[in-house]
C-alpha positions in Angstrom: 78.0 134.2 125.6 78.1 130.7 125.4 78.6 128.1 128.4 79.6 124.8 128.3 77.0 122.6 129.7 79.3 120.3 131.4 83.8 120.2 131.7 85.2 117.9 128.8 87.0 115.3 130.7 90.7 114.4 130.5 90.3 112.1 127.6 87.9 114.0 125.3 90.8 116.9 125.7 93.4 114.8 125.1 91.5 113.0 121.7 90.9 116.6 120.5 94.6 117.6 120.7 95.5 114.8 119.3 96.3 116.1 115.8 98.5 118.5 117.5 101.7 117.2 117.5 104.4 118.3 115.5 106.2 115.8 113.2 109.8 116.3 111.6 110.3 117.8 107.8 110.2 115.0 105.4 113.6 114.5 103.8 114.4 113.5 101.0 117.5 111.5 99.4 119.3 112.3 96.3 119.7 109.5 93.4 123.3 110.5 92.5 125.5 111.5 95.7 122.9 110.1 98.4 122.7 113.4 100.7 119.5 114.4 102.7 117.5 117.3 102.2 114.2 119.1 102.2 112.1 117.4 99.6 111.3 120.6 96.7 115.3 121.7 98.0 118.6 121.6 96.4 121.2 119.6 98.7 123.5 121.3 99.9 126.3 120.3 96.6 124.2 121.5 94.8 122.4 118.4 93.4 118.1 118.4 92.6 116.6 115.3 91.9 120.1 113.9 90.3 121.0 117.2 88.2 123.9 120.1 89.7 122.2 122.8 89.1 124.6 124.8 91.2 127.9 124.8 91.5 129.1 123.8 95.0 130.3 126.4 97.2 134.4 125.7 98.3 136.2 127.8 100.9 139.0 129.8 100.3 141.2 127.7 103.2 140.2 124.4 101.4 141.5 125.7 97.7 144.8 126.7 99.2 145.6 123.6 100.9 144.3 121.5 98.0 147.2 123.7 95.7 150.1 123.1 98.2 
């Protein structure tokens, strides 16, 4: 089994962890309505790199009060 020679110190520890760290997902910006999202994601309208290619999803509540 293999043995260290000698303990790593604080610093050579911390060096080797140093590429640890998590970082936060990239977001991206759309061209045409400016909303944030995961970059190779559709926004949550329904946008992709400037084009709908879905057709937003509207509540039920927000239809009826819109036709009153």
């Amino acid at each position: 089994m293999a043995v260290q020679k000698s303990r790593k110190s604080k610093s050579k520890k911390g060096m080797r962890r140093s590429h640890h760290g998590l970082s936060g997902p990239s977001m991206s910006v759309d061209k045409t309505t400016g909303t944030r999202h995961l970059r190779h994601h559709i926004a949550k309208d329904g946008y992709y790199m400037g084009n709908e290619v879905v057709a937003p999803k509207v509540k039920k509540e927000k239809q009826e009060e819109s036709q009153t």
